[in-house]
VOKEBA-416347 format. One record per residue: x, y, z of N, C-alpha, C in turn; residue in one letter. Coordinates in steps of 0.02 Angstrom, whole numbers, plus 50000, padded with zeros to 5 digits. Layout:
% VOKEBA-416347
XYZXYZXYZa ...
//
This chain:
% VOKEBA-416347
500414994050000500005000050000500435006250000x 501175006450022501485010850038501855014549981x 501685011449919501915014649844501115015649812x 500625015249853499885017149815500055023949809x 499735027549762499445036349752498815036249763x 498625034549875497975037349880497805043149884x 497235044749860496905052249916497415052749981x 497435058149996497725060350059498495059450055x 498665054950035499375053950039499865057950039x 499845064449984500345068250006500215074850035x 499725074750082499585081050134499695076050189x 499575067250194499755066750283500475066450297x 500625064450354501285063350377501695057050379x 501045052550397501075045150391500695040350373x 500555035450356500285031450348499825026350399x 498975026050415499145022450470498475018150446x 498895012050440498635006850410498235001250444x 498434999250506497974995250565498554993250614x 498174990650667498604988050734498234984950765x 498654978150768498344971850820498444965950805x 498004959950821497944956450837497944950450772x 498304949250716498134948350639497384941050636x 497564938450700496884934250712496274935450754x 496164942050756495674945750815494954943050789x 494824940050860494094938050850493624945350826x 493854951950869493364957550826494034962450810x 493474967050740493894969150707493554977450739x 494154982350741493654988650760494054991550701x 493414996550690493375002350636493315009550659x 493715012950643493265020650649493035022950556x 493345031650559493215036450506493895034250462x 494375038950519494885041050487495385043250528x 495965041350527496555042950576496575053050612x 496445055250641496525059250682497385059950667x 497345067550719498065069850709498405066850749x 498395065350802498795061350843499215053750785x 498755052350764498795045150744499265045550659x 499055053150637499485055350590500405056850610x 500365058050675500905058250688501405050650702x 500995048450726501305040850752501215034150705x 500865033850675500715029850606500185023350636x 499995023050703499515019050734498945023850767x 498165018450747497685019150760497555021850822x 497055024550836496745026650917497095027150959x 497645032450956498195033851020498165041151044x 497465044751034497305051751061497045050051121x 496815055351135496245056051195495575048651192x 495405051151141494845041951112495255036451127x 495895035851120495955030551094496165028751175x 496425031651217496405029551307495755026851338x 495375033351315494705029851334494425022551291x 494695021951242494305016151185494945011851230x 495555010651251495855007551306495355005651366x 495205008651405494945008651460494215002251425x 493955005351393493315001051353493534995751355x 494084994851331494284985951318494694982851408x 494774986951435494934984651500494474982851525x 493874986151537493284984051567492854978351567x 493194975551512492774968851500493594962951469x 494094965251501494614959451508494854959451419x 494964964951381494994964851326496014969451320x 496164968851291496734971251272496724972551199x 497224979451165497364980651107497774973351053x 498174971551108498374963651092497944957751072x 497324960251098496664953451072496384956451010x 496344959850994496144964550922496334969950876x 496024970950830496244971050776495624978750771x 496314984750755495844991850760496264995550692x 495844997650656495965002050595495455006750609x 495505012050508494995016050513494685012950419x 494275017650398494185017550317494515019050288x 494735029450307495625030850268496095027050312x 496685027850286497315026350293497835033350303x 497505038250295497745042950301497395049950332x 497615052150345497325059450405496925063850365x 496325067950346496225072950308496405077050327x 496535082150299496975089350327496495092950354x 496555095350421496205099750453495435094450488x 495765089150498495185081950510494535085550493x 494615085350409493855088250405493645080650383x 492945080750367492615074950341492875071250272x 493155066850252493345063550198492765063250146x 493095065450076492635066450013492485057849993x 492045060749956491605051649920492145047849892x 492715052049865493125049949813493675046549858x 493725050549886494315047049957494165041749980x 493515040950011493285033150045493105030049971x 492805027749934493095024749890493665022649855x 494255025049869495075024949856495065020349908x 495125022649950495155018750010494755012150015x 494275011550013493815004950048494084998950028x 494214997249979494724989849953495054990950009x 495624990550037496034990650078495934988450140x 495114990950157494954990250231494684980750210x 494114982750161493914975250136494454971150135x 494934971750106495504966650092495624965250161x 495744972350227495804971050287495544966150327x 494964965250324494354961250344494624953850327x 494384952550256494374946550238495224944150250x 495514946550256496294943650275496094940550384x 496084947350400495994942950477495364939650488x 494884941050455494374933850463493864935550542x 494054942050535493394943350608492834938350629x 492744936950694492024933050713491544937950693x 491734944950730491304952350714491724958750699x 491494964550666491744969050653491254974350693x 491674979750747491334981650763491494991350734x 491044993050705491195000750657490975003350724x 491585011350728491445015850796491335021550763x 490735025550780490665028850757489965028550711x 489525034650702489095035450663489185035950573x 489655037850561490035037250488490235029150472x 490525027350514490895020750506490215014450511x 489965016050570489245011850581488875010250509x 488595015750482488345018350425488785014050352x 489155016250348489845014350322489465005750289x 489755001850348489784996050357489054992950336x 488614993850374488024995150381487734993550308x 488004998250266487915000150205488074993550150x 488404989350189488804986650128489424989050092x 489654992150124490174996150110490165000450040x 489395003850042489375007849990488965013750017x 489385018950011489195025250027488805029749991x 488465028049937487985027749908487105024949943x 487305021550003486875017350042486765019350114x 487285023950117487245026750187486475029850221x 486425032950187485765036850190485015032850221x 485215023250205484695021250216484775016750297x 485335018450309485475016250370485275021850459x 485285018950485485005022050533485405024050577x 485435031750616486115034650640486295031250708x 486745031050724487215025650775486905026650849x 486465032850872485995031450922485405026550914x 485235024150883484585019250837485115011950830x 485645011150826485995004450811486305001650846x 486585005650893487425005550944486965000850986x 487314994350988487384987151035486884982850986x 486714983750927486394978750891486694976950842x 486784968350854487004964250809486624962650733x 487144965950681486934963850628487144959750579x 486944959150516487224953450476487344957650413x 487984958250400488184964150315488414957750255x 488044958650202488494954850173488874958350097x 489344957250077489754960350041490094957450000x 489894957049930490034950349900489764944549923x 490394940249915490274933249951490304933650037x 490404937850064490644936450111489894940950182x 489834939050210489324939450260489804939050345x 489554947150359490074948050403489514950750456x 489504949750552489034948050602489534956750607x 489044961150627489104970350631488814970750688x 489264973450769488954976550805489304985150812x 488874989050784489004995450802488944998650872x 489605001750856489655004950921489705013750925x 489715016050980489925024750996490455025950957x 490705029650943491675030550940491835035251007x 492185029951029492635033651100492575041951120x 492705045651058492655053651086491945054951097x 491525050851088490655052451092490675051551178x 491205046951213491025047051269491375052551325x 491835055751271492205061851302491735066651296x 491455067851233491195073851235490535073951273x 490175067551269489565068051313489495060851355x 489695064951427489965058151473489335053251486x 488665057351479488105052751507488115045651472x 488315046551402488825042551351488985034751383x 489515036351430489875031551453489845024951473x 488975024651509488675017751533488665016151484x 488205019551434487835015151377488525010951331x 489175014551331489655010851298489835007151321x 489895007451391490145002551428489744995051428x 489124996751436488624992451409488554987451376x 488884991451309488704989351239489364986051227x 490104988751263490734981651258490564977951294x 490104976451355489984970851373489734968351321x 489184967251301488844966851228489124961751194x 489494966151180490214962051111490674957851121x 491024959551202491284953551224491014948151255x 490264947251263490024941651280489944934651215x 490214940451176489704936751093490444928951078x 
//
């Protein structure tokens, strides 16, 4: 991937492609690498990504048991929202991601990513999915191609920074996922 000419590539700093577990029973998803994560070339290592730590402590989970990416691979400048053209550049990559570690479940964080997935991995489809307060802790079934993949959507971590009342319900909802 590291000789591709994706979107983004030559405004980020680094590349940040996934981290974990290459046999993780779940796979986590967000948007898109944040600046923190532009700097360091690994997933969820801001402010979210302590708390999305703590998430997986709570229910006996470690970054070592799974497997966390995003859709880009690369930071948008000024973390604005990624164009249609970008997540399409991108999505092979995450797909290829998937079907290589072989998830029991994939769990998308985030209302974009939820959606995302949700969709069939066509953003063209988003629209008919239902926003991540309406989904978050329900197990679904995506299928994509050949392949039929078990979807529990979740918060994305800064949803529980920015609005703490937030916090049970996530906490909740990794029980949820790690019971599965």
């Amino acid at each position: 991937m590291a000789q591709c000419d994706l979107p983004l590539k030559s405004s980020a700093k680094r590349l940040v492609f996934g981290q974990g577990n290459p046999n993780a029973r779940i796979f986590f998803v967000g948007q898109a690498p944040g600046r923190k994560e532009d700097e360091t070339g690994l997933p969820f290592i801001g402010t979210a990504g302590r708390f999305l730590d703590s998430l997986f402590a709570s229910v006996g989970v470690s970054r070592a048991d799974v497997y966390i990416t995003s859709i880009l691979k690369y930071f948008p400048p000024r973390n604005r929202a990624p164009s249609l053209d970008e997540i399409i550049a991108h999505t092979p990559f995450l797909v290829e991601q998937i079907k290589i570690i072989d998830p029991h479940m994939i769990a998308p964080m985030g209302n974009f990513a939820a959606r995302f997935v949700l969709s069939g991995f066509d953003i063209t489809k988003m629209d008919a999915v239902p926003p991540i307060s309406a989904i978050h802790g329900k197990i679904q079934k995506v299928t994509f191609k050949k392949y039929t993949f078990t979807v529990m959507p979740l918060y994305h971590p800064a949803a529980g920074l920015y609005f703490p009342p937030l916090k049970k319900t996530m906490m909740e909802d990794f029980k949820s996922f790690a019971s599965q």
